[in-house]
C-alpha positions as CSV (number, residue, x, y, z in Angstrom):
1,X,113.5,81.7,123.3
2,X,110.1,83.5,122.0
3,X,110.0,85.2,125.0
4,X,113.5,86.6,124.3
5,X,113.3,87.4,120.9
6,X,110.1,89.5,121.8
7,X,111.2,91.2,124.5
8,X,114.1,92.5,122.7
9,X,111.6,93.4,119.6
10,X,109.5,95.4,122.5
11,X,113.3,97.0,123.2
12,X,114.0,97.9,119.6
13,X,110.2,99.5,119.2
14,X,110.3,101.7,122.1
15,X,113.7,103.2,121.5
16,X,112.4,103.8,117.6
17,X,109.5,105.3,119.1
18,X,111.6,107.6,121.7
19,X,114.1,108.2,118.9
20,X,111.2,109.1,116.9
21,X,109.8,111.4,119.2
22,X,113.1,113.5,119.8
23,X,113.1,114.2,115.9
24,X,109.5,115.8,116.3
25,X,110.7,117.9,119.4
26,X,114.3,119.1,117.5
27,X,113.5,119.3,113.9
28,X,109.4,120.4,113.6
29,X,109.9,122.5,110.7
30,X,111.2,119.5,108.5
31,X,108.2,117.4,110.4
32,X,106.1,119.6,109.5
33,X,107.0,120.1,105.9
34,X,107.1,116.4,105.3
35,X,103.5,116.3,106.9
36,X,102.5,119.1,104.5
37,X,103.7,117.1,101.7
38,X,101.7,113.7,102.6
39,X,98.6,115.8,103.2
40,X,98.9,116.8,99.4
41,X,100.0,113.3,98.3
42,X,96.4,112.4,99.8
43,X,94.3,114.8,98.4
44,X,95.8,115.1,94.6
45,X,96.2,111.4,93.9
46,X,95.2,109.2,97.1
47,X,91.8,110.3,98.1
48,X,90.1,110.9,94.3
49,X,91.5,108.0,92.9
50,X,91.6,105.3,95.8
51,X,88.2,106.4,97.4
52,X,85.5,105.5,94.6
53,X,87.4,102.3,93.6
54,X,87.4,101.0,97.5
55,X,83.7,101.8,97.2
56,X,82.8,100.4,94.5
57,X,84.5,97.5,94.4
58,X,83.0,96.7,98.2
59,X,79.8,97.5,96.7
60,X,79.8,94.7,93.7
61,X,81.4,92.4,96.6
62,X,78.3,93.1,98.7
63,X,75.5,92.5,95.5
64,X,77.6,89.2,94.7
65,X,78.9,90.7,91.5
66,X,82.3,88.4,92.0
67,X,79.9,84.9,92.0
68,X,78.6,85.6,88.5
69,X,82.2,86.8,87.4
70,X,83.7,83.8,88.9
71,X,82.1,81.4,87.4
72,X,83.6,82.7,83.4
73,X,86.8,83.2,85.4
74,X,87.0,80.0,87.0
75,X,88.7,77.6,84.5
76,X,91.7,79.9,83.7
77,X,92.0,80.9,87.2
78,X,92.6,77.6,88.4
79,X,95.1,76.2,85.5
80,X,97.1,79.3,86.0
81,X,97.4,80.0,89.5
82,X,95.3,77.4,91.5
83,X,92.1,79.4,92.8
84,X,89.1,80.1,92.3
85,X,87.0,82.4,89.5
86,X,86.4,85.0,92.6
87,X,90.5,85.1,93.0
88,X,90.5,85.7,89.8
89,X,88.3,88.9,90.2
90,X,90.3,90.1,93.0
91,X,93.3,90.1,91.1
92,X,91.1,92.4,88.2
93,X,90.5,95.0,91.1
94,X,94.1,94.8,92.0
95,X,95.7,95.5,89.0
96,X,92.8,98.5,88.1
97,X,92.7,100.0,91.3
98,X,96.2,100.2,92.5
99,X,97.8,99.8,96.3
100,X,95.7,98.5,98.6
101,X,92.7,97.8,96.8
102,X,93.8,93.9,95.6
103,X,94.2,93.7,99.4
104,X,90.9,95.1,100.4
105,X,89.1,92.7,97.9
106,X,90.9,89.8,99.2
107,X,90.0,90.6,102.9
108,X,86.2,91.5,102.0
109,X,85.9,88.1,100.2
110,X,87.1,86.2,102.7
111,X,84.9,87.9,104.9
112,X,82.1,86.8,103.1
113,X,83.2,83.2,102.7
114,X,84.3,83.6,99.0
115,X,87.6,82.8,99.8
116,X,89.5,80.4,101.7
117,X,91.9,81.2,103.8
118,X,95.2,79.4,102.1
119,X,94.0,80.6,98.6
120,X,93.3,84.5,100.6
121,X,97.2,84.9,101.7
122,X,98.3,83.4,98.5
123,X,96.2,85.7,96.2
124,X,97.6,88.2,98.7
125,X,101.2,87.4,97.2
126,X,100.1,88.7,93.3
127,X,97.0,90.7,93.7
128,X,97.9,93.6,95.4
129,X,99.4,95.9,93.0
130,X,100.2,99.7,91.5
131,X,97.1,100.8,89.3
132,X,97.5,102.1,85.8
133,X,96.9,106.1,87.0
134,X,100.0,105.7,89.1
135,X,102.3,103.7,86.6
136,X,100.7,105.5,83.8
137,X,100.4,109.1,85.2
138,X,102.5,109.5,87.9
139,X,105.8,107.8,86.8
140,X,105.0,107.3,83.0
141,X,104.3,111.1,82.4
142,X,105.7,112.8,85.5
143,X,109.0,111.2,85.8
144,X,109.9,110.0,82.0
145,X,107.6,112.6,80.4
146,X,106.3,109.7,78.4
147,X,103.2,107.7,78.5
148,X,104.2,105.3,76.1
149,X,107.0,104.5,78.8
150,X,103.8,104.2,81.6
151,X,102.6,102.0,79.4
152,X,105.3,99.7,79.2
153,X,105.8,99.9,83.0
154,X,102.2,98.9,83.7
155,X,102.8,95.9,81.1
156,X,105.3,94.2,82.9
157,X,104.0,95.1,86.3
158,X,100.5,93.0,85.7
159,X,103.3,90.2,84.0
160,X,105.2,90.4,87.2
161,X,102.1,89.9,89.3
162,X,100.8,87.0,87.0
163,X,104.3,84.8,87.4
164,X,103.8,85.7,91.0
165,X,100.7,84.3,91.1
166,X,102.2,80.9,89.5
167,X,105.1,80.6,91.2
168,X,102.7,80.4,94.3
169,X,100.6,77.9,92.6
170,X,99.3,75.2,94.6
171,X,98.2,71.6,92.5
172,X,95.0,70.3,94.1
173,X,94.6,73.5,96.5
174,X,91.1,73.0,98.4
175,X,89.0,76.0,96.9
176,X,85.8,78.0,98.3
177,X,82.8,77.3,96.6
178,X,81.0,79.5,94.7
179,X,77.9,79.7,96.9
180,X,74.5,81.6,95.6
181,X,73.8,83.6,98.3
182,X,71.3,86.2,97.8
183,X,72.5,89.9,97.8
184,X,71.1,92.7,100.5
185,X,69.2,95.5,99.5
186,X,71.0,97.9,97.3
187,X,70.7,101.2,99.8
188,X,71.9,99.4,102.1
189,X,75.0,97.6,100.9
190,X,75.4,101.4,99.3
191,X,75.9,102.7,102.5
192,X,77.8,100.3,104.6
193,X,80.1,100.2,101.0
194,X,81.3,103.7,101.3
195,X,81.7,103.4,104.7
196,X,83.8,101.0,104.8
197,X,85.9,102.9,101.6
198,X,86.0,105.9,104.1
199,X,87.6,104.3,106.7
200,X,90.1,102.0,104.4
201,X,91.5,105.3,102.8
202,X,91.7,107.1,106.0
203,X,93.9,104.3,107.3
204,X,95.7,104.3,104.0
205,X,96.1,108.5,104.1
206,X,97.2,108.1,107.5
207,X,100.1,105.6,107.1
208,X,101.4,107.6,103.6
209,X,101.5,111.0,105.7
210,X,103.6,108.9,108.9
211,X,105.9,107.5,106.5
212,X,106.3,110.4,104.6
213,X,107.3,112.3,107.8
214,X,109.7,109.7,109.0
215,X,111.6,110.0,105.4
216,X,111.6,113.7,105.9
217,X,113.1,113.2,109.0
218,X,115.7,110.7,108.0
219,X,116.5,112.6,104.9
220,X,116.6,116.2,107.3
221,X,119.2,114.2,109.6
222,X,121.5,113.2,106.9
223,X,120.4,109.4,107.2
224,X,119.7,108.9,103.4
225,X,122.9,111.5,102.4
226,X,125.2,109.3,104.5
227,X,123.7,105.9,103.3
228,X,123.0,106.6,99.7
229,X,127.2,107.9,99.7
230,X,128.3,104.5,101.2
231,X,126.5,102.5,98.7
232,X,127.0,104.3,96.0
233,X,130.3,104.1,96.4
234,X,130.5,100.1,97.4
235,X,128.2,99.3,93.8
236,X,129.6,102.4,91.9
237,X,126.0,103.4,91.2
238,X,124.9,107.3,90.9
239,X,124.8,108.3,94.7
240,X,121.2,110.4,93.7
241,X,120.0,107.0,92.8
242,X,120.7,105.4,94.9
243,X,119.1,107.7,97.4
244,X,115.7,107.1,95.2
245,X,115.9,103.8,96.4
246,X,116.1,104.4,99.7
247,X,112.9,106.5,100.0
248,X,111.3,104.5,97.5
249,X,111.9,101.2,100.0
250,X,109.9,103.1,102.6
251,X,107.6,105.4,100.7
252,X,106.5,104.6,97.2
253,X,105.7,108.5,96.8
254,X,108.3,110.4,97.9
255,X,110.7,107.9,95.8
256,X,109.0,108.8,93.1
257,X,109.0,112.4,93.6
258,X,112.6,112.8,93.9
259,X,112.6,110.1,90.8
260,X,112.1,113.7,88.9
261,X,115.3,115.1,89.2
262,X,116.6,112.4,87.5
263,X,117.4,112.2,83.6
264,X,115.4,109.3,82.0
265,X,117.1,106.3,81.7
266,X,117.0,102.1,80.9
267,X,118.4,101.9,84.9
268,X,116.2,104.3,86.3
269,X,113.2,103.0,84.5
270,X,114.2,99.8,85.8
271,X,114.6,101.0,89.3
272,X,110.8,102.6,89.0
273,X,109.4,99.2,88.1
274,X,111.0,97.4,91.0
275,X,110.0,100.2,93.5
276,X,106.4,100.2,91.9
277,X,106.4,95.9,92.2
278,X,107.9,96.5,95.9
279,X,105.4,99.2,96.7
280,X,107.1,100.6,100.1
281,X,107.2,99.6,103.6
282,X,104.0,102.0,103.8
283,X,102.4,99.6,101.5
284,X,102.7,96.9,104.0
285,X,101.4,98.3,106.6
286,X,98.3,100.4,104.6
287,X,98.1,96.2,103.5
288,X,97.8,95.4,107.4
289,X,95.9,98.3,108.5
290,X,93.0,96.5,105.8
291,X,93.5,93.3,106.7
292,X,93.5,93.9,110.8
293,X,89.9,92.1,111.7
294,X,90.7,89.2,109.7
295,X,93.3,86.4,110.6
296,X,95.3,86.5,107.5
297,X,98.6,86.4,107.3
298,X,101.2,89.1,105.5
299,X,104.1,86.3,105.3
300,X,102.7,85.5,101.3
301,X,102.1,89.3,100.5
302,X,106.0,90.6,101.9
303,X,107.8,87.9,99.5
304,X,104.6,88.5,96.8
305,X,105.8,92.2,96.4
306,X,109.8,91.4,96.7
307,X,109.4,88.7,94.0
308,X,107.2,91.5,92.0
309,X,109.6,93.8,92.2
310,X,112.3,92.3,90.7
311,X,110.7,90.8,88.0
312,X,109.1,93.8,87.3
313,X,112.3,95.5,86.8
314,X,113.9,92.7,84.9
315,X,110.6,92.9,82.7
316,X,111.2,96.7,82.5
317,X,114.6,96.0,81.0
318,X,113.8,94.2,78.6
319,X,110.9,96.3,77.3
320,X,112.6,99.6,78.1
321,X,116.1,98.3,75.7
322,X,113.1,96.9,72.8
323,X,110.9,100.1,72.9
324,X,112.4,102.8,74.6
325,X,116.2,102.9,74.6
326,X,116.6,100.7,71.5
């Protein structure tokens, strides 16, 4: 039966890849465009802001700042969601440092034995999240011309992770210890810390600019006109969107981007937070592209960001109708 199932899998990935392929050959300029686009996505917002906090934060992994942090964290970290004080510090540089970062702390810890491996996937179900710049910046100022309304956004996004983080509470979980272990050398953790923040955001840039192209290409084809009318006229919901959605589902980005169009609204800002909580099917994989040389699993993280999602946006409601739209 697993044999099956994966052979028809293998099926399924070679004709996407073949269909894939025929869209480069027969629509380059929209391939092209959509590649521009990525490229630009990487170098205004994904390389400046993502590359210093990947290094840094691999750097205070590597001189054991987490340890000393831990041990303050510890007793709230483990009433509230069952790990340790070093969970606790990954899921600081998650909700600071935006997509993948909470991953990247997770995996680095576990490397270095500060994290077990049931209490790593689970912290990999609340602790990867959108940063402040991106919730703040991006969608509270670019999309609702408002910071006040980023604000809000980011406010029930870090709520949304923290339930999260409960609902995958374990009693009695068997937690790392803390173990004093003496740092390396500052130059050197230094350099192998920005070398490893180069190669995570390369991975990271290189997933965004794919996924960007395959929305162009979906969207070029008429595959998110045709969808977003069906649905739209199923749930009686504004066809443009409900387009949103559909790019949003694949790349947080470009969702946002055509998000501007939009007028400002309680439904739309509500939309945002769930597509900010979800974070893109480009999330999951710039999530797996960091975690590839360890052997944790993604199952926690996928239902981590649904479940974030919509309890963002149900949070976003009810902040948005108190503060925004009252």
């Amino acid at each position: 039966m697993k044999k099956t199932a994966q052979s028809g899998f293998n099926i399924m990935a070679v004709g996407g890849a073949v269909c894939a392929m025929l869209c480069l050959i027969f629509a380059p300029a929209e391939a092209i465009e959509s590649a521009r686009y990525g490229l630009s996505l990487c170098a205004e917002l994904i390389v400046p802001s993502l590359l210093p906090l990947f290094a840094v934060s691999s750097l205070l992994i590597r001189l054991r700042v987490p340890v000393s942090l831990g041990h303050l964290l510890a007793p709230a970290a483990r009433r509230l969601w069952g790990v340790s004080g070093a969970g606790a510090s990954a899921f600081l540089s998650g909700i600071c440092g935006g997509y993948p970062l909470g991953a990247q702390t997770v995996a680095e810890m576990y490397g270095e034995g500060l994290l077990s491996k049931d209490e790593s996937e689970r912290l990999l179900g609340f602790c990867n999240n959108s940063g402040p710049s991106f919730l703040i910046g991006i969608i509270g100022s670019g999309v609702f011309s408002s910071r006040r309304a980023g604000l809000l956004l980011y406010i029930a996004h870090v709520l949304a992770a923290a339930l999260v983080g409960i609902l995958f509470r374990k009693r009695n979980a068997p937690l790392s210890p803390l173990r004093p272990v003496e740092a390396p050398p500052f130059s050197s953790a230094l350099v192998d810390s920005v070398r490893q923040a180069v190669s995570a955001v390369l991975s990271v840039c290189g997933f965004v600019i794919c996924f960007c192209v395959f929305s162009g290409l979906l969207d070029a084809l008429g595959v998110f006109r045709a969808a977003a009318s069906l649905i739209a006229g199923i749930s009686s919901s504004e066809e443009a969107a409900v387009r949103v959605f559909l790019v949003g589902m694949l790349e947080l980005g470009s969702g946002i981007g055509q998000m501007r169009a939009l007028s400002p609204s309680l439904p739309l800002f509500a939309l945002a937070a769930f597509l900010a909580g979800w974070g893109g099917l480009s999330v999951q994989f710039q999530t797996a592209a960091v975690l590839g040389e360890t052997e944790l699993s993604l199952r926690r993280h996928r239902i981590g960001r649904l479940l974030s999602g919509i309890l963002s946006a149900l949070l976003a409601l009810l902040l948005g109708r108190l503060f925004l739209w009252n």
